[in-house]
C-alpha positions in Angstrom: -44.4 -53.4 -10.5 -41.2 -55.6 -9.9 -40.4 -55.3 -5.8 -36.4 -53.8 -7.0 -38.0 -51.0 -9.1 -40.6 -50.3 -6.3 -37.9 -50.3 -3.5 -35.9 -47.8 -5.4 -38.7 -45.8 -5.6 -39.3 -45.7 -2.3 -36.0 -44.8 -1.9 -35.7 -42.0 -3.9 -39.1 -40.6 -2.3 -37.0 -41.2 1.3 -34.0 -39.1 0.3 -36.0 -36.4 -1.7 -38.0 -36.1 2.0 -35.0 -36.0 4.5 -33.5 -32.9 5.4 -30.7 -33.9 7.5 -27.2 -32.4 6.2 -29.3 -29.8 4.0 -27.1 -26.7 5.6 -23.7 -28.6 5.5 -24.4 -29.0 1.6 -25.4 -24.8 1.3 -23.1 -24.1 3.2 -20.8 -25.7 1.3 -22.1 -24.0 -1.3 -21.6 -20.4 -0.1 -18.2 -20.7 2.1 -15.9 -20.4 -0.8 -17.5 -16.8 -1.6 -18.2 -15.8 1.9 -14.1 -16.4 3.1 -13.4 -15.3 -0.3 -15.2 -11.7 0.3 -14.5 -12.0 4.5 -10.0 -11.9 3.5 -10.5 -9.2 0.5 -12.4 -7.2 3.3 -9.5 -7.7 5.8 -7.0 -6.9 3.1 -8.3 -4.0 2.0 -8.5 -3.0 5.4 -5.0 -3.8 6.0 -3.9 -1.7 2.6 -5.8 1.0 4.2 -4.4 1.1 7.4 -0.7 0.4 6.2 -1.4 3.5 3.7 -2.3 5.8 6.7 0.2 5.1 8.4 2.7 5.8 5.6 1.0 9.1 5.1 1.1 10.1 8.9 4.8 9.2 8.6 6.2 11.2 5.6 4.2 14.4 7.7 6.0 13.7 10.2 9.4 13.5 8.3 8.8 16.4 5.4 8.7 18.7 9.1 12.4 17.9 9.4 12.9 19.4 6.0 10.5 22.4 6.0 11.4 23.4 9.4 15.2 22.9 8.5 16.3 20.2 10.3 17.4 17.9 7.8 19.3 20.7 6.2 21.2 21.8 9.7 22.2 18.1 10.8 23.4 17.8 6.9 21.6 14.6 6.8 21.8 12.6 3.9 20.0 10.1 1.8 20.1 7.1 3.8 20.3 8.8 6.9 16.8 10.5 6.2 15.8 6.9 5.3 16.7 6.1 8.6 15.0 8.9 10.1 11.7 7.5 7.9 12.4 4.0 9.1 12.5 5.1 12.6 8.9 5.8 12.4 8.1 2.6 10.5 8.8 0.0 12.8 5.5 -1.4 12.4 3.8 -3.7 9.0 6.6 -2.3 7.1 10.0 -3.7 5.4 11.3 -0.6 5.5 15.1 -0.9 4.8 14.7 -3.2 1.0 10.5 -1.7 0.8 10.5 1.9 1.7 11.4 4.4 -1.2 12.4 7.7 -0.1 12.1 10.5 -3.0 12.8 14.3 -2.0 12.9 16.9 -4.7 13.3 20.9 -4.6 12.0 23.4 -6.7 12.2 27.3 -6.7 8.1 27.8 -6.9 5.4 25.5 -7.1 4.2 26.4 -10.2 8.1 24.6 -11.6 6.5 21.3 -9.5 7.3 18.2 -11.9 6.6 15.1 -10.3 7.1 12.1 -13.0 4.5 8.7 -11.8 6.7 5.6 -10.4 5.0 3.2 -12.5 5.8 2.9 -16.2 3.8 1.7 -18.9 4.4 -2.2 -17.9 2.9 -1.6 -14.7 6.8 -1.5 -13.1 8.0 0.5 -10.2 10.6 3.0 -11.3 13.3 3.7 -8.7 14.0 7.2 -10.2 14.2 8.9 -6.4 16.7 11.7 -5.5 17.5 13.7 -2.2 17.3 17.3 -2.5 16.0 18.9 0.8 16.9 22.3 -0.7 17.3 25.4 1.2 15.0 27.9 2.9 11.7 29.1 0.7 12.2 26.5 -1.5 8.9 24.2 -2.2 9.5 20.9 -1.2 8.2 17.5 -2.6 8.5 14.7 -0.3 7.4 11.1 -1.6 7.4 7.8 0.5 6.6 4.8 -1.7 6.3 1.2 -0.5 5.3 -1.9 -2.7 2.6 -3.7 -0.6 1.8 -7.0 -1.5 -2.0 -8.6 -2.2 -2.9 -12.3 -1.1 -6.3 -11.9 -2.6 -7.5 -11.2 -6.0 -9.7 -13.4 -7.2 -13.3 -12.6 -7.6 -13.4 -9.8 -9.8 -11.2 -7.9 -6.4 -7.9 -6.7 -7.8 -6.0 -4.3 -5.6 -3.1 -4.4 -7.7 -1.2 -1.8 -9.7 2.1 -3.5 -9.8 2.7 -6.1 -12.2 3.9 -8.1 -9.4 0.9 -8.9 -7.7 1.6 -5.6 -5.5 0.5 -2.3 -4.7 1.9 0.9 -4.7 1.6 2.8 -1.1 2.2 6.4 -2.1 2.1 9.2 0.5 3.1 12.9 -0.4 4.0 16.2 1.0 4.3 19.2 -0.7 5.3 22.4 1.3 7.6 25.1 0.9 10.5 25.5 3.3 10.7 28.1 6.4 13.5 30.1 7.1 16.4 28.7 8.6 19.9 29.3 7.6 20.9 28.0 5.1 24.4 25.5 6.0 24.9 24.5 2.0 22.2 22.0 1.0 23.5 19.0 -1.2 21.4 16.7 -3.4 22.1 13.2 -4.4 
């Protein structure tokens, strides 16, 4: 044997034995799906969290309708925005995000509540303020169009077509009694 080939050879046999900078290489290996998984974790999390807290908030806000409030103060559109706002000071655009949709009906059974996404996977910015009067059943939707970071791997939180998701919280209730001052809708 020539001493080149026999010195490659023994080469070869050198590298195949040393170990050094094995777990660098696997690790290289595996980070890519480990972050990948470790930030679709921490986004669902934070699409969890953001969607709890926009359900605790329109609770909190529908109150001002069933119990009359919003109807005595002769609040309007934006200004029960504002009062929704108020409570989402916190992960939230809420003047351009926040979609405030309040609808009245005479009995629940008459409920007709049309989804905000049309076929193309667009939000539909059909909402209306009607707080209605007292023993009316009220429908009181929040919507917010959260957006996703990550969505590769076979994890797609989206149901937007632009690369967001749509929050939804509801309250459906039917009003107390409270006099009635003239209730307007817009």
């Amino acid at each position: 044997m020539p001493p080149s080939t026999a010195l490659k050879t023994n080469m070869l046999r050198r590298f195949r034995r040393n170990r050094r900078g094995s777990a660098a290489v696997e690790f290289a290996l595996v980070a890519p799906i480990f972050f990948g998984v470790l930030f679709a974790i921490i986004e669902l999390a934070l699409v969890f969290f953001a969607s709890q807290i926009l359900e605790t908030v329109t609770q909190d806000t529908a109150r001002l309708v069933m119990t009359g409030q919003a109807q005595g103060a002769s609040l309007t559109k934006e200004q029960f925005k504002d009062a929704v706002c108020a409570r989402l000071q916190v992960m939230f655009d809420c003047v351009n995000g926040v979609y405030v949709d309040v609808r009245s009906y005479p009995a629940f059974a008459s409920i007709n509540i049309s989804p905000p996404v049309d076929s193309s996977k667009s939000f539909v910015n059909d909402m209306k303020y009607c707080p209605g009067k007292d023993g009316d059943v009220v429908v009181v939707r929040l919507f917010y169009q959260w957006p996703i970071f990550v969505t590769g791997l076979g994890f797609n939180l989206t149901n937007l077509a632009n690369n967001k998701r749509l929050l939804t919280a509801t309250a459906a209730f039917q009003n107390e009694p409270f006099p009635t001052p003239g209730a307007t809708c817009s």
